[in-house]
N, C-alpha and C positions, 0 to 999 in steps of 0.2 A: 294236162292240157291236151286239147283234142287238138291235132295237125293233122288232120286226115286229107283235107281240104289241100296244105300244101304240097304235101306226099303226093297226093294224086297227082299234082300241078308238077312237081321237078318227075313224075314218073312219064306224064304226056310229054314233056317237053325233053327230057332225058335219058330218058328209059333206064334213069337209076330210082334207087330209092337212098333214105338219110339212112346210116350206121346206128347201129346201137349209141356210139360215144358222138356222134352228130348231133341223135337227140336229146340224148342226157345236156351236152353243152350250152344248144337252145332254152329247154328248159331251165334249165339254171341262171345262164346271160338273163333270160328273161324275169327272173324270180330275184336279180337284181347282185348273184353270188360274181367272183374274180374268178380269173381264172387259177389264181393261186386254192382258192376254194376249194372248185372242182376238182383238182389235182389233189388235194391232200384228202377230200370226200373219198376220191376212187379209185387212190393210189398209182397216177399218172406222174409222169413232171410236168412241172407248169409249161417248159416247152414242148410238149409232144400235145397239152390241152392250145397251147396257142396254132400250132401247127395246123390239128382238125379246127381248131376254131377259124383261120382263114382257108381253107377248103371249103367249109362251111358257109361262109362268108361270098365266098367266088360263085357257088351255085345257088347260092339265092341270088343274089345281084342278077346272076345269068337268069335264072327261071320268073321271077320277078322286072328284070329288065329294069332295075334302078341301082346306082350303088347302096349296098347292106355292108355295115359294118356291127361292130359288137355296141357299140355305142347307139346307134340309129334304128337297129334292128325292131325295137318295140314301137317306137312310132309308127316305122312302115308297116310292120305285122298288122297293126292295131288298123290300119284303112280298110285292110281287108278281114278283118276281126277284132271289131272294136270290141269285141266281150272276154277281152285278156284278161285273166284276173287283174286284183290291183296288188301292188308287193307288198302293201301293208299286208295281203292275204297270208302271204308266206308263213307267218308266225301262229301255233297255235297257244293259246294259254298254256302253262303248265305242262309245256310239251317243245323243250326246247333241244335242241340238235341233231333234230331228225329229220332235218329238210332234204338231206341229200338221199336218207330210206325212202321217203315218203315218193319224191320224184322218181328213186328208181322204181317203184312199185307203179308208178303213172307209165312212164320207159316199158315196162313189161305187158302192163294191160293194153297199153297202144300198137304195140308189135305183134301183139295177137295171143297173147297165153291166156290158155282158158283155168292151168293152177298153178300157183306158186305158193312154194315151201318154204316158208322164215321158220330159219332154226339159228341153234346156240344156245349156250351155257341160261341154265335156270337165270332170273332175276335179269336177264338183261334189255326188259320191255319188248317181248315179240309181240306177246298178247297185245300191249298198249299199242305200238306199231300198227298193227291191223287193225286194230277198233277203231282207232284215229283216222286209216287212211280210209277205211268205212264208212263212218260218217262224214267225209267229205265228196261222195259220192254221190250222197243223196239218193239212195234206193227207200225203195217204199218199204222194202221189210228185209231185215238180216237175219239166218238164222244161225245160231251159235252152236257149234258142237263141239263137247268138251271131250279129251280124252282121259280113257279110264283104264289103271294099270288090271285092274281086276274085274271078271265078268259080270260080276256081280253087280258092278257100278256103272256098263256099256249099255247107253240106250239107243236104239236103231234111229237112224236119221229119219227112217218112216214115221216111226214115233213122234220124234222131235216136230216134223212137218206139219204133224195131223195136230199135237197139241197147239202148234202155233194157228192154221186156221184156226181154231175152237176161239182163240185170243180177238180174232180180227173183225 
């Protein structure tokens, strides 16, 4: 989800900006998750998620100027961005418990990283991971580059580019 909008707003009015686990929390309250959720997602305690959660809570109400709570928080977001996803969005088919990957990978592209690295033990869906969080992007073209243990089987990203125009 894009907050750029309210980041700018608590930075004019604050001259802070939201934490990493600020906005992970946001995103999540908003996608409908506890905070018991968040906590076992990202290996917090649920009291240290409830703690930045009313921090959280205090400087929106402050930069917003109405009381925000975790309960209320969507409604009021939603005046000033009625285009919140909907939580039925949450769920993708055949792709299930990876909501808390998928938002951290939102968390990272929001914060400004231009690469990130999913790694881990073969078989544990990175590939799936990325493809998924790809297509919910909605870019007009993705290009896939496979790694190859031998030179034999390394095709140059140039390659890859040039065949993909040829495609379009």
């Amino acid at each position: 989800m894009d907050f750029s909008w309210l980041e700018q707003l608590i930075v004019n009015k604050t001259g802070d900006k939201l934490n990493w686990l600020q906005t992970v929390i946001l995103e999540q309250v908003l996608q409908g998750d506890t905070y018991g959720e968040i906590s076992e997602a990202y290996g917090y305690t649920e009291g240290h998620i409830k703690d930045i959660g009313s921090q959280l809570w205090q400087l929106l109400s402050q930069v917003l100027e109405q009381r925000i709570n975790k309960k209320n928080c969507r409604a009021i977001l939603e005046q000033y961005q009625p285009s919140l996803p909907q939580l039925s969005a949450k769920k993708i088919p055949n792709f299930i418990g990876r909501e808390p990957a998928m938002l951290h990978l939102n968390t990272l592209i929001n914060q400004g990283s231009k690469v990130i690295v999913i790694q881990g033990e073969g078989g544990l869906g990175k590939t799936t991971l990325a493809q998924q969080y790809l297509k919910t992007q909605k870019f007009e073209m993705v290009l896939e580059l496979l790694m190859a243990k031998e030179r034999r089987y390394i095709t140059s990203a140039e390659q890859v580019v040039e065949e993909q125009g040829k495609l379009i």
